[in-house]
C-alpha positions in Angstrom: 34.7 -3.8 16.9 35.1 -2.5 13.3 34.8 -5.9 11.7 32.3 -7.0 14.1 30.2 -4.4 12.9 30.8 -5.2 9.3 29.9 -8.1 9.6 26.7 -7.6 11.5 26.0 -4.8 8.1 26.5 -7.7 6.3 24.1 -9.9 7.9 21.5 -7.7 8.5 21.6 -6.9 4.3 21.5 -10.4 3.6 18.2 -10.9 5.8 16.8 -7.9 4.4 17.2 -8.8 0.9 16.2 -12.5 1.8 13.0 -11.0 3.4 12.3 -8.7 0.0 12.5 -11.9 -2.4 10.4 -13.6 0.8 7.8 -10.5 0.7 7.9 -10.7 -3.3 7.2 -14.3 -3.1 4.5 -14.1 -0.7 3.0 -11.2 -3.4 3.1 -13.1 -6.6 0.7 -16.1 -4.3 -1.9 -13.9 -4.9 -1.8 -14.6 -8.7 -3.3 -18.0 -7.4 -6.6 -16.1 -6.7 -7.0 -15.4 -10.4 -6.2 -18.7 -11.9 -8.3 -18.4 -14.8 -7.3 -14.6 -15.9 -3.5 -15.7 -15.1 -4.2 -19.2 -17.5 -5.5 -17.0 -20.4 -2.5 -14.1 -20.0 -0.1 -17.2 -20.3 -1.6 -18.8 -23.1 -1.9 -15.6 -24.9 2.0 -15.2 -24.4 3.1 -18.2 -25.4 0.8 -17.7 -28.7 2.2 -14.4 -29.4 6.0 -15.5 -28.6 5.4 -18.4 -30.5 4.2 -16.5 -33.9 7.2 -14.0 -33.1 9.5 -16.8 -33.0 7.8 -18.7 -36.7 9.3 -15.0 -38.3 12.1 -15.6 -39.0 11.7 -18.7 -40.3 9.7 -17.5 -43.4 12.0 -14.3 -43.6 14.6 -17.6 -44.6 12.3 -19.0 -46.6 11.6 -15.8 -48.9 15.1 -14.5 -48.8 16.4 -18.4 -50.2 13.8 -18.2 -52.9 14.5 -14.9 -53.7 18.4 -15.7 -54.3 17.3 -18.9 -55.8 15.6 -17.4 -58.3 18.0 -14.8 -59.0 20.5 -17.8 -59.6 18.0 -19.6 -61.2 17.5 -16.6 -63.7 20.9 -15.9 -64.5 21.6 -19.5 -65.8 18.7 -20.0 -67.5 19.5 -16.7 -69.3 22.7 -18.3 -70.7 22.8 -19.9 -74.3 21.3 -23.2 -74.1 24.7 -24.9 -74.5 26.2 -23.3 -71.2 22.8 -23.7 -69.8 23.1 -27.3 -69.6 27.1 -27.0 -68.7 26.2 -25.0 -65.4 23.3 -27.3 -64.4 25.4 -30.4 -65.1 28.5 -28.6 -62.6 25.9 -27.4 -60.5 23.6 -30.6 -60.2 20.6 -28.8 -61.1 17.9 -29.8 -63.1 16.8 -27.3 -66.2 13.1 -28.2 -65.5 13.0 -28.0 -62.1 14.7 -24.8 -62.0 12.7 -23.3 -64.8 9.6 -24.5 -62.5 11.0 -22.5 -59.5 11.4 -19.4 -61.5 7.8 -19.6 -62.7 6.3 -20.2 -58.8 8.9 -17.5 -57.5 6.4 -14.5 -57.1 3.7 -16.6 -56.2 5.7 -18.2 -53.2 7.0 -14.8 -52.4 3.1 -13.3 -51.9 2.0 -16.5 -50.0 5.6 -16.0 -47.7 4.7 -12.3 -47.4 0.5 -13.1 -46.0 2.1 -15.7 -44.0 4.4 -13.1 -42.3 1.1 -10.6 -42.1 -0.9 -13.3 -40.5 1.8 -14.4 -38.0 1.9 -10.7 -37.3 -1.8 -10.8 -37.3 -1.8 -13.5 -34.2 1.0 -11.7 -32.5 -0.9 -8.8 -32.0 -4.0 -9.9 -31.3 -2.8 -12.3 -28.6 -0.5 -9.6 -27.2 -3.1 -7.5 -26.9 -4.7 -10.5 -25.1 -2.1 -10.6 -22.9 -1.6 -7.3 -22.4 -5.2 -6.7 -21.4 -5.3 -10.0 -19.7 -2.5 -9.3 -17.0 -3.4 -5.0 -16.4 -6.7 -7.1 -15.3 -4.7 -9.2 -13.0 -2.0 -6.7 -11.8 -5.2 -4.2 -10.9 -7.3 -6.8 -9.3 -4.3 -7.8 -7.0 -3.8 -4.2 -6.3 -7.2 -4.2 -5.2 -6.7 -7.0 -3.1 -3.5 -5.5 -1.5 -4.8 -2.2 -0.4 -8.3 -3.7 0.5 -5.9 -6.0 2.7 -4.1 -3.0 4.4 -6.9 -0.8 4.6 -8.3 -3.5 6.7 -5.3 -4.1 8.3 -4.7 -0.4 9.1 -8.4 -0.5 10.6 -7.5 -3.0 12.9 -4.2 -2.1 14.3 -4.2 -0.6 18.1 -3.6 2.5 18.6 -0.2 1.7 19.9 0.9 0.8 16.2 -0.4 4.7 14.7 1.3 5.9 17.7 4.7 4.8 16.2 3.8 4.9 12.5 2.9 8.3 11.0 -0.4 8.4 8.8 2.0 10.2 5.6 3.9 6.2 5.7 1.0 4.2 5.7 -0.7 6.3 2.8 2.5 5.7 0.9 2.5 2.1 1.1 -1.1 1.9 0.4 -0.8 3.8 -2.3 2.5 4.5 -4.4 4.5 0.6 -2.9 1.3 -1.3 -3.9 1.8 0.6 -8.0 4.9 -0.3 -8.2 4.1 -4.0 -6.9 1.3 -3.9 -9.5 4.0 -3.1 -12.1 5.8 -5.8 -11.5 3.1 -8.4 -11.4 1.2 -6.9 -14.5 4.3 -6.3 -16.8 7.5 -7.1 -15.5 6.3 -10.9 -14.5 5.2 -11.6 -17.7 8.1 -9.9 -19.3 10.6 -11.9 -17.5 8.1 -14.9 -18.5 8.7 -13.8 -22.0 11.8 -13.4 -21.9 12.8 -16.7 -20.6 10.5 -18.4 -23.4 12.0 -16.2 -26.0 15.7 -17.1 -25.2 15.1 -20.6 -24.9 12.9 -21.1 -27.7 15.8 -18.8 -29.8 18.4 -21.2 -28.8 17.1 -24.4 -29.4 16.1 -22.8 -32.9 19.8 -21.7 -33.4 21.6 -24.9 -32.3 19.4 -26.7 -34.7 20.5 -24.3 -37.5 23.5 -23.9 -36.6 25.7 -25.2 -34.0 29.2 -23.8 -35.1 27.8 -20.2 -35.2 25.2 -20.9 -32.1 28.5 -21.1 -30.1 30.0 -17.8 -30.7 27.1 -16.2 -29.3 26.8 -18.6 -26.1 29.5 -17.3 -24.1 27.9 -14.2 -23.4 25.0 -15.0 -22.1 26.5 -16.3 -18.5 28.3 -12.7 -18.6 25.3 -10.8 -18.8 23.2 -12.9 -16.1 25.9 -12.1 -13.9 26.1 -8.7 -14.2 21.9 -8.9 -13.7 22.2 -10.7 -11.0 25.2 -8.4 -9.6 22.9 -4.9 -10.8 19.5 -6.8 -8.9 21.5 -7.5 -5.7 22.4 -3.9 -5.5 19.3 -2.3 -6.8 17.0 -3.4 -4.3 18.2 -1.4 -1.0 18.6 1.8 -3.0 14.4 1.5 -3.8 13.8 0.9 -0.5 15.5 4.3 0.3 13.6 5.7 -2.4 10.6 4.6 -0.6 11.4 5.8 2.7 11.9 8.9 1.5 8.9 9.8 -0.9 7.2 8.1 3.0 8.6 11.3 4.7 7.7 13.6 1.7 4.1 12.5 1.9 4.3 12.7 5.8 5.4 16.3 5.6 2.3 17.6 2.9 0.0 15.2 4.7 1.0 17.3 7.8 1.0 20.4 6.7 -2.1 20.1 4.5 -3.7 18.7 8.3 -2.3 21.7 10.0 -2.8 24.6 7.3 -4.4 27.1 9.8 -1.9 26.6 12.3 0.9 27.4 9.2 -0.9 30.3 8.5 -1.5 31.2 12.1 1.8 31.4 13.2 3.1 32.8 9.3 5.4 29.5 9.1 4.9 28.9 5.6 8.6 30.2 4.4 9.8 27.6 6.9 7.6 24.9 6.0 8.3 25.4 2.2 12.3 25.0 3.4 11.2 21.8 5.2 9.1 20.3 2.0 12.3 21.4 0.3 14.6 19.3 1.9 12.9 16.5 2.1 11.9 16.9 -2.0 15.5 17.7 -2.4 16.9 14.3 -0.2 14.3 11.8 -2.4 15.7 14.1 -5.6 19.3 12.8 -4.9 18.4 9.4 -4.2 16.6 9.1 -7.2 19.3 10.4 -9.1 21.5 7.9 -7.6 19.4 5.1 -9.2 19.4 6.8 -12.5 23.2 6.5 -12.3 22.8 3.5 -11.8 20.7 2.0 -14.7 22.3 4.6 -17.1 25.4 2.7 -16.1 23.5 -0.9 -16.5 21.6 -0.2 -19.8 24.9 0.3 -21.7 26.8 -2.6 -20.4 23.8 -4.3 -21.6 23.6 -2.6 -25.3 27.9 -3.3 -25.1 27.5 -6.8 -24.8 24.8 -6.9 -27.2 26.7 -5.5 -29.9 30.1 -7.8 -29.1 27.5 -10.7 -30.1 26.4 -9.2 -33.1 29.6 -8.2 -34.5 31.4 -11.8 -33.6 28.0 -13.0 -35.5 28.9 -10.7 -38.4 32.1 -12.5 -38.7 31.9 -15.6 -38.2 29.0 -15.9 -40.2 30.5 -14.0 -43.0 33.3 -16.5 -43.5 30.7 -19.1 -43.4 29.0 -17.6 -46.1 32.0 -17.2 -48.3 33.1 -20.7 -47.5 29.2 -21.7 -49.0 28.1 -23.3 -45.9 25.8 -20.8 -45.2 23.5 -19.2 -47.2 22.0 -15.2 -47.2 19.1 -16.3 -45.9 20.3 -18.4 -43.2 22.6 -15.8 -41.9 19.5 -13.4 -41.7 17.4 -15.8 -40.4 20.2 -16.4 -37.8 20.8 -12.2 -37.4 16.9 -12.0 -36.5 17.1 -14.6 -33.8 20.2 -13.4 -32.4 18.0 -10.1 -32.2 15.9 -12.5 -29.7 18.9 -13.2 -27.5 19.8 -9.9 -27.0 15.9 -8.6 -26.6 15.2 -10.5 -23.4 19.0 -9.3 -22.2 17.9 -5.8 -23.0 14.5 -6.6 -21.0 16.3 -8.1 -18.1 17.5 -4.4 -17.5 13.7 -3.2 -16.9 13.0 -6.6 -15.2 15.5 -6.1 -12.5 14.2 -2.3 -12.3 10.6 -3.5 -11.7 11.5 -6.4 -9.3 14.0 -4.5 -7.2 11.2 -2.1 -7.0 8.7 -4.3 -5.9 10.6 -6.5 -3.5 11.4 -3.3 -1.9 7.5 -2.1 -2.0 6.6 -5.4 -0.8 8.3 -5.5 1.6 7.2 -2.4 3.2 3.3 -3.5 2.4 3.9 -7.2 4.5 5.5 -5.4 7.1 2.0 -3.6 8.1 0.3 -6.9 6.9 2.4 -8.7 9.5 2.5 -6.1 12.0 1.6 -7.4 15.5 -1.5 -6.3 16.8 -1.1 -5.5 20.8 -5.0 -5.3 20.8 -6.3 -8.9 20.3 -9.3 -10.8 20.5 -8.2 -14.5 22.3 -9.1 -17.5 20.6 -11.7 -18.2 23.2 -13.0 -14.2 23.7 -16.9 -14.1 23.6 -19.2 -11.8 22.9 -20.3 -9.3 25.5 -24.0 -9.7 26.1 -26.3 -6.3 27.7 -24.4 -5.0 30.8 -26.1 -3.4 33.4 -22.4 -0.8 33.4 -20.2 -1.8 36.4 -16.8 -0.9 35.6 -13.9 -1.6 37.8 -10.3 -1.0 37.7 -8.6 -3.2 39.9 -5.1 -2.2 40.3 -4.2 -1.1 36.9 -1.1 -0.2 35.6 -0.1 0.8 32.4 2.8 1.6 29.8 2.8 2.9 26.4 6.2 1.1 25.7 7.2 -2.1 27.3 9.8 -0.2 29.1 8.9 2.6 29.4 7.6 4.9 32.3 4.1 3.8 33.9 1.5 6.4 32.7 -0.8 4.7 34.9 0.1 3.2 38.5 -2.0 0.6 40.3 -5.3 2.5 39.7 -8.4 1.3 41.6 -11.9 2.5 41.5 -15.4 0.9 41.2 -18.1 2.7 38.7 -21.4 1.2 39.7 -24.2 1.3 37.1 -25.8 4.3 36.1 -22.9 6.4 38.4 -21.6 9.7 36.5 -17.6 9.3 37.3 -15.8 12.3 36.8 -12.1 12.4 35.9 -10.0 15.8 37.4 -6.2 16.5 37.0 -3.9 18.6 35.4 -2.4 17.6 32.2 -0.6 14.4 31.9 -1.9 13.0 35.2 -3.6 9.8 33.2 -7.7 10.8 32.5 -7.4 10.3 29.2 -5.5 6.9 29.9 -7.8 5.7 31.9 -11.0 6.1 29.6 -9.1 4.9 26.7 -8.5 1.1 28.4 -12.3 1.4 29.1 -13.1 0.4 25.4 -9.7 -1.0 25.2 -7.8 1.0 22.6 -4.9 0.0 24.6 -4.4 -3.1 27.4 -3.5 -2.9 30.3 0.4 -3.7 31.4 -0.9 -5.1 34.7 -4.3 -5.2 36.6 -7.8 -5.3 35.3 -10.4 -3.8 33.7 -13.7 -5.2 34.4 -16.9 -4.6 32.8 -20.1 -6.5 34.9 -17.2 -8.4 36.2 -15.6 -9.8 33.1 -12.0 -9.0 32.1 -12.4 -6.5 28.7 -9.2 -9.1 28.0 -12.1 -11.7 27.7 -14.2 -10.0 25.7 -14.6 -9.6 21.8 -13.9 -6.1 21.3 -16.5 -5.0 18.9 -19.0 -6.5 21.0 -17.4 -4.5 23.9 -17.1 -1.0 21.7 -20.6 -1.7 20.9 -21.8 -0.8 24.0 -20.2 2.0 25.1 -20.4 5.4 23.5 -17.3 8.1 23.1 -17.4 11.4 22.4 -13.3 12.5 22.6 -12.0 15.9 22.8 -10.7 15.8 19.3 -13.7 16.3 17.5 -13.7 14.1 13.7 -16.7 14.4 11.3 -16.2 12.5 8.0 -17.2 14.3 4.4 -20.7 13.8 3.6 -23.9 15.0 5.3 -24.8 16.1 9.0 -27.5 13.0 9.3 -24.6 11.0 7.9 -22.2 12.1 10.6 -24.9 11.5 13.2 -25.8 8.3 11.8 -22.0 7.2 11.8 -22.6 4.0 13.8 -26.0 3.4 12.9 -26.4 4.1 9.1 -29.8 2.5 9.0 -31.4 4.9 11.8 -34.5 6.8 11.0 -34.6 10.5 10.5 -36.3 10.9 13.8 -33.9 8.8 15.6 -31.3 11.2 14.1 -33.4 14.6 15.2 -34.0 13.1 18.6 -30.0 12.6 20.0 -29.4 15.8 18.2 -32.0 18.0 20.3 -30.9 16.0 23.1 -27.1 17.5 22.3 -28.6 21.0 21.1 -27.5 20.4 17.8 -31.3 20.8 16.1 -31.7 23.9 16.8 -28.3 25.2 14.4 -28.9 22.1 12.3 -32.2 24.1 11.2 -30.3 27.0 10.2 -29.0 25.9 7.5 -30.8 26.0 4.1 -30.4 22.0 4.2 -30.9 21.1 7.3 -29.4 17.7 7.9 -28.5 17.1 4.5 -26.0 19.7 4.6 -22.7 19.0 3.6 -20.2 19.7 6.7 -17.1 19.7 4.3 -13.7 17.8 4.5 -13.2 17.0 8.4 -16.5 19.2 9.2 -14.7 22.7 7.9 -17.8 24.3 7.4 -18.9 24.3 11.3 -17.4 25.7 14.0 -16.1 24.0 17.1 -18.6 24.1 19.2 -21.4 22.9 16.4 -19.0 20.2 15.3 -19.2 18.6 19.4 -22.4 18.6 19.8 -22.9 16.5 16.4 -20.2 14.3 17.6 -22.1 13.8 21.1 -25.4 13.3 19.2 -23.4 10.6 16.8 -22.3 8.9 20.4 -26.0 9.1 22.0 -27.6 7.5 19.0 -25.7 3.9 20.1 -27.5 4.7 23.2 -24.7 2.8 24.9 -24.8 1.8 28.2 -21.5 3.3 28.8 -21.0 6.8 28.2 -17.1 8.1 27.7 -17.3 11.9 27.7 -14.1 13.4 27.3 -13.7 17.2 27.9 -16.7 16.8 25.3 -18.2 20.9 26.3 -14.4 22.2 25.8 -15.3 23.5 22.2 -18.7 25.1 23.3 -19.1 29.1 25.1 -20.5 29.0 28.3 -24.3 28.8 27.3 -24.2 26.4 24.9 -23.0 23.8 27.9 -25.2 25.1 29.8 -27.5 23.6 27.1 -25.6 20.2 26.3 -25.2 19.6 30.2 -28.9 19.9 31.1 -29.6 17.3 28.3 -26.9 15.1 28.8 -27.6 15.3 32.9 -31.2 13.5 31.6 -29.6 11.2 29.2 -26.7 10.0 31.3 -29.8 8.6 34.0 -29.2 4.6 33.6 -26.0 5.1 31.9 -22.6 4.7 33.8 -20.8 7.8 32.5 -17.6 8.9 32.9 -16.5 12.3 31.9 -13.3 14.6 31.8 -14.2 18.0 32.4 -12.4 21.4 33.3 -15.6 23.2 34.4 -17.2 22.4 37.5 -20.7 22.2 36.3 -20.1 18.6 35.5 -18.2 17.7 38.4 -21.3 19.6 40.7 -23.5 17.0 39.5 -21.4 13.5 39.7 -21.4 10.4 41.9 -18.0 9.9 42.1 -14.7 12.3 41.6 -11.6 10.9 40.9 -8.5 13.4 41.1 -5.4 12.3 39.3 -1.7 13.1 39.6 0.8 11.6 37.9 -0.5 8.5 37.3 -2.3 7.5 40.6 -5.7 8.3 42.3 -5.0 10.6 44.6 -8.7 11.5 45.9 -11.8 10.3 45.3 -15.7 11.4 46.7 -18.0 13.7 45.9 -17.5 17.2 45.5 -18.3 18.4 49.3 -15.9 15.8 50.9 -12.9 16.5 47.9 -13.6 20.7 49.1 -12.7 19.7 52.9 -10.0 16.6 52.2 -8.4 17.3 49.0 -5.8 19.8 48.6 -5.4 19.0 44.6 -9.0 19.4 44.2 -9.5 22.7 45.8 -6.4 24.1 43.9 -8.1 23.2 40.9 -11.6 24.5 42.2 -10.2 27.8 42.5 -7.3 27.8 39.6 -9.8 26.6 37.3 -13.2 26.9 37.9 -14.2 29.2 40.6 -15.0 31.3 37.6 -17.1 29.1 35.5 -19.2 29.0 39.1 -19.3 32.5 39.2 -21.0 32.6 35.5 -23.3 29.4 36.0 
């Protein structure tokens, strides 16, 4: 069982990290959108690595004619006789030498502008390059979160039932950075690096192949070791990640829920709870600084076992004559190249185990399955006249799981007010959410005008039917723009019609503003009641020809429904409505109540015949609302 399991560890890790480098892959394709600002970052690298790599070169150059000359002086300083007696031994020519000593400081000033402008180049095209691929890097991350933002839009709400908002904010946010990174710095530095050591070695073979080879041997040493440090790197990001996911989900939360912190004085044990999760991404991160503090000097280690073999080696070449000082320095300034992409391979594997893990986590929404879909052949759904029928529905929230809904059946016919009764958990909310189909069915139908909502685009479908749900939202900006949510192009007195129809005008007036007041983040500045009727005058403005009400008055004092319910009674004529309500001045005035328990209609009439036949709907007359009757 043991080694079963190990081997099913090991397995799993080797698809994971096969998916990162397939998720990293899939990343760096976006490059392809950019072709022309990739082109001009590459060709501004190769400029700039080629001008760092001509260095060198001239260093050689000025260092041989500055010994030259120095060898040159010191003969030509001897009495004339000796003079000749070295230059004979020597093989040099008086003349020629006496020629070099003359153009000596005039090579070494053209050497030394030649070095400048080299430098010159290298900068200018690095900060080409530099400029060239922050341009690319931020465009793709633009791309990316414009692609998950999208993405996120789109999902059903059975995905953001499993997914908590504090992980998706993460990955649109702090995984798509670090992917940027990568593609903006560490791509082009492994790019670099790659020209660099190549370009270094073919320079050093052709200088020198004896001395080339002492420094060959540990270059396979140190790509294995990269390789060994990337293979392990990559699933302690993604642990990173996850964590700094559940960090954000716990301030996302409790910034969400500050009232009911302070309500319930839970801040000490909130602050504990931030704490530990702070404390658990702390410790991980710590673990990956052990780890690259370990890397980096194995890196620096090797490094140095190169340059000090160089040192010796090339020393006894030197004394043998077969190389000279400025080919050794020329040589110790390339070798410098080796090791510089070796030393960059350290933040390389950083940024790409980083970014496999990020991208990884950003494909994964990308890729998520949607379990609301539009069929290849789904049409648009024309006018309806508002017939709805559930024909022996049943629904899950998990495949498995236990049926929320069971064979439901019911006919709404057009311009009907339905109203949903039941105590809490028996399915209303269910069943008005597979209306616009924020979920599908597991079994059964849904039928608007007799076509399957299955069948149907669903924006065409959502179009049409207006919601107004218990949990009130209002977006930062202005109360016309609130209203005007769904219709930003409707006139001012569209906007002040559907709000006198929801008795909103009246308090909208009150304000020094009017409807260009600003309601504050998530409508802060209103109370509950003021924020519902807004949110049923932004529902009324689609004037859909399905009206979702659901527990829409809950938020509002008795006289203010009294207010909402005598407009929405005149605005619901024409309109098949269906509405969850826990008062019975709504259920007084519908076509149709249906009572729910656990999952199944129960009882359904009107509100004489439910009094007589239902027991559940008398319980809850006189639990619930006997009271309300009383007031009304």
């Amino acid at each position: 069982m043991q080694m079963t399991a190990a081997r099913s560890r090991r397995k799993n890790g080797t698809q994971g990290d096969n998916g990162n480098r397939r998720s990293l892959g899939r990343a760096m394709r976006y490059i392809s959108r950019y072709p022309k600002i990739a082109l001009i970052a590459t060709v501004a690298l190769l400029v700039a690595t080629a001008a760092q790599l001509a260095v060198p070169q001239l260093v050689q150059n000025i260092l041989d004619t500055i010994t030259g000359s120095a060898a040159n002086k010191f003969i030509l300083d001897l009495p004339p006789n000796v003079q000749e007696t070295a230059a004979e031994q020597l093989g040099l020519d008086l003349m020629a030498m006496q020629a070099d000593l003359s153009n000596a400081t005039r090579a070494l000033i053209i050497g030394g502008l030649i070095i400048v402008a080299f430098a010159v180049a290298r900068g200018l095209f690095a900060f080409v390059q530099m400029y060239m691929s922050q341009a690319l890097s931020q465009s793709i991350a633009f791309d990316l979160r414009n692609d998950l933002y999208s993405k996120i839009q789109r999902l059903s709400f059975s995905y953001h039932d499993r997914n908590r908002t504090g992980q998706l904010m993460i990955r649109a946010t702090d995984d798509v950075e670090r992917l940027r990174m990568f593609l903006g710095q560490g791509l082009l530095m492994a790019l670099q690096a790659v020209i660099l050591l190549t370009g270094t070695l073919i320079i050093l073979f052709l200088t020198n192949p004896r001395l080339t080879l002492v420094v060959i041997p540990t270059l396979p040493i140190a790509f294995a070791l990269f390789m060994f440090f990337g293979a392990k790197a990559m699933p302690l990001f993604r642990e990173v990640q996850r964590r700094l996911s559940r960090v954000n989900t716990v301030l996302q939360e409790n910034l969400a829920g500050l009232k009911v912190v302070k309500a319930f004085t839970s801040e000490q044990r909130e602050e504990e709870r931030f704490g530990e999760s702070i404390d658990s991404l702390l410790e991980q991160r710590l673990v990956v600084s052990r780890f690259f503090a370990f890397l980096f000097p194995i890196i620096f280690l090797i490094a140095n076992l190169g340059q000090a073999a160089i040192l010796y080696f090339g020393g006894r070449q030197i004394i043998e004559g077969t190389l000279t000082l400025g080919e050794w320095q020329k040589f110790s300034l390339y070798l410098v190249f080796v090791f510089i992409p070796m030393g960059q391979l350290g933040m390389i594997i950083s940024l790409m185990a980083q970014a496999s893990a990020s991208a990884d986590r950003i494909f994964e929404i990308l890729d998520a399955k949607n379990d609301v879909e539009d069929k290849p052949d789904a049409v648009a759904l024309d006018d309806v006249e508002g017939h709805v029928q559930f024909d022996d529905v049943t629904f899950r929230y998990f495949e498995h799981g236990e049926p929320v809904l069971e064979h439901v059946s019911f006919t709404a016919e057009p311009g009907q007010t339905v109203a949903l009764l039941g105590s809490t958990g028996s399915g209303k909310s269910t069943v008005i959410n597979l209306i616009p189909r924020f979920y599908d069915t597991s079994s059964g139908q849904v039928l608007i005008d007799g076509n399957d909502v299955k069948d149907v685009t669903r924006d065409s479908l959502r179009q049409r039917i207006g919601i107004v749900l218990q949990e009130t939202t209002l977006f930062a900006g202005t109360i016309r723009d609130n209203i005007a949510f769904g219709r930003p192009k409707a006139s001012d007195e569209e906007v002040e019609a559907v709000a006198k129809a929801a008795a909103a005008h009246d308090f909208i007036m009150e304000f020094p503003n009017g409807y260009d007041t600003l309601v504050g983040e998530r409508g802060s500045t209103l109370s509950g009641g003021q924020k519902q009727r807004i949110a049923i005058a932004r529902a009324l403005l689609m004037d859909p020809h399905i009206l979702i009400l659901d527990d829409s008055t809950s938020s509002v004092d008795l006289n203010t429904e009294y207010e909402i319910q005598k407009a929405l009674d005149e605005l619901m004529l024409g309109r098949t409505s269906f509405v969850i309500a826990q008062r019975i001045s709504t259920v007084l005035n519908a076509d149709q109540i249906l009572v729910l328990d656990k999952g199944r209609v129960v009882d359904s009439g009107v509100h004489e015949d439910l009094m007589e036949n239902s027991a559940i709907y008398a319980e809850i007359y006189h639990s619930q609302l006997a009271e309300d009757v009383e007031l009304t």
